[in-house]
N, C-alpha and C positions, 0 to 999 in steps of 0.2 A: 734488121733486128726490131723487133714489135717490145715500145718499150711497155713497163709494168705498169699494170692500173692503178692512179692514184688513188689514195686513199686519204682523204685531210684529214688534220688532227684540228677539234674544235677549241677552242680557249676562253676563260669567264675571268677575265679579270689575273690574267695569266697561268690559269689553271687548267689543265686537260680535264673537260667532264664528258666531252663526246668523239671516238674513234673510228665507227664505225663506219662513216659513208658521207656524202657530199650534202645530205640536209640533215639541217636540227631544227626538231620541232620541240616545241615547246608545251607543252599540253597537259596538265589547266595553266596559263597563265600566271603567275603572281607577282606583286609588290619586289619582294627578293629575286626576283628576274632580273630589275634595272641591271646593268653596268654595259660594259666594253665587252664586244665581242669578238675573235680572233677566229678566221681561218688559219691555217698552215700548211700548206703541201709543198713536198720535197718530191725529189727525184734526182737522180746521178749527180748529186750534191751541189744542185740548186735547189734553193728556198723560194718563195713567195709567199706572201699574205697580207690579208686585207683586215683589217679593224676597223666594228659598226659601234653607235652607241643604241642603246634599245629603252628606252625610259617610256617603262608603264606607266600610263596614266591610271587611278586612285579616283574614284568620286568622291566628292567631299565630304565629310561626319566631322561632329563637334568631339574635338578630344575633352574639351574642359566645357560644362555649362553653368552660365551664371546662377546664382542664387539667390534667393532675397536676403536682405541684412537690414537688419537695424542698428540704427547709428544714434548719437547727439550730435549736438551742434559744437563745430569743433573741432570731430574725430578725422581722423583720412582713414581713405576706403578705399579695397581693390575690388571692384567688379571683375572677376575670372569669366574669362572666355576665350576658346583656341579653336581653330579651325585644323583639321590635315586634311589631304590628300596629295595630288599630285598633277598638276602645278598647285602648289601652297595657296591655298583662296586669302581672300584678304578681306580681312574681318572690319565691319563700320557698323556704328553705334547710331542708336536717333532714342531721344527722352520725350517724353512730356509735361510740360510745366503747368504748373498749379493745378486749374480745372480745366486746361483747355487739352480735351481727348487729342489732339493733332500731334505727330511726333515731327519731332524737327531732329537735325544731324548735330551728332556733337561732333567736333573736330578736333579739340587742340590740346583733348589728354588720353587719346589712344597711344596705346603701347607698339611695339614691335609686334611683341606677340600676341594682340590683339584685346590686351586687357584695358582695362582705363582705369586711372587714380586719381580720386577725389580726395583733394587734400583742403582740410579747415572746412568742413562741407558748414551747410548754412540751410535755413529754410528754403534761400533757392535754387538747391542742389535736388529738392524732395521732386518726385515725378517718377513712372515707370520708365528704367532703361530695359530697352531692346538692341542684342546685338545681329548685325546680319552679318552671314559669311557667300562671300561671291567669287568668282572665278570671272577673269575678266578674259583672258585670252588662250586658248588650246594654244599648246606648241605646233609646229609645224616644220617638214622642213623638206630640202628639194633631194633629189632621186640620187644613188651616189652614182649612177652611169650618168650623170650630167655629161654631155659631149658637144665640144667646140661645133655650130653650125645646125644641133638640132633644137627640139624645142623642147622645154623642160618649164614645166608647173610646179607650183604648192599652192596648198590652200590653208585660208585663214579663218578661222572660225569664233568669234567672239560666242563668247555667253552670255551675250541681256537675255536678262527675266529668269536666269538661275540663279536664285538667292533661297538660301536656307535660313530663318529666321527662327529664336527662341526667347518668348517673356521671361522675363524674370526681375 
């Protein structure tokens, strides 16, 4: 007996979006693509299936951009700036102080989310802040036929010298 032709059923996150045949393509791409992806195929009431994860990468853009403020001596101040994409960049600050044009790094009142708070600010708080948003490492990861005895790669891809910068 010649059994029947499988047909898998595809899954998003436990949901059936595709029936029809052994590939899913995905075509254009987007953000809302990331999750869990599930084959399914049955036959004479066995089961099998396989679950991938698919996390699109996102280039970096500034959700929030800083702006200029004026302040007194005194006041506390949030300098707004957010980076998104996918992997999450990570946002670093540099000012300039008094006349000297050279930015240096400010370190010890950035935010989670990439903002910095100046609190009691003072004359020498005053100087252009610049924030930059970087992306230090691509995800990566290894093949799911990984097999006892063969050889199996990933590669790793740092991002020096992509930095997105805006004055303000």
């Amino acid at each position: 007996m010649i059994p029947k032709r499988l047909f898998p059923v595809w899954l998003l996150l436990g949901i059936c979006f595709l029936n029809t045949g052994h590939t899913s393509v995905i075509d254009p791409l987007t953000e809302d693509d990331t999750g869990n992806y599930t084959c399914v195929a049955s036959s004479r009431g066995i089961t099998s299936s396989y679950t991938t994860t698919l996390d699109v990468l996102v280039p970096p853009s500034w959700k929030v951009m800083p702006s200029d403020i004026d302040a007194v001596n005194g006041d506390n101040i949030i300098l707004n700036c957010q980076g998104s994409g996918q992997p999450q960049p990570v946002v670093s600050w540099h000012r300039t102080m008094s006349l000297n044009p050279d930015f240096i790094s400010v370190t010890n009142k950035i935010q989670a989310n990439g903002s910095v708070i100046l609190s009691d600010i003072s004359k020498e708080d005053e100087g252009m802040y610049r924030p930059e948003s970087t992306l230090m490492i691509q995800p990566f990861s290894f093949p799911s036929e990984s097999v006892i005895g063969k050889r199996v790669s990933a590669t790793c891809t740092p991002s020096a010298g992509e930095k997105w910068s805006s004055s303000g």
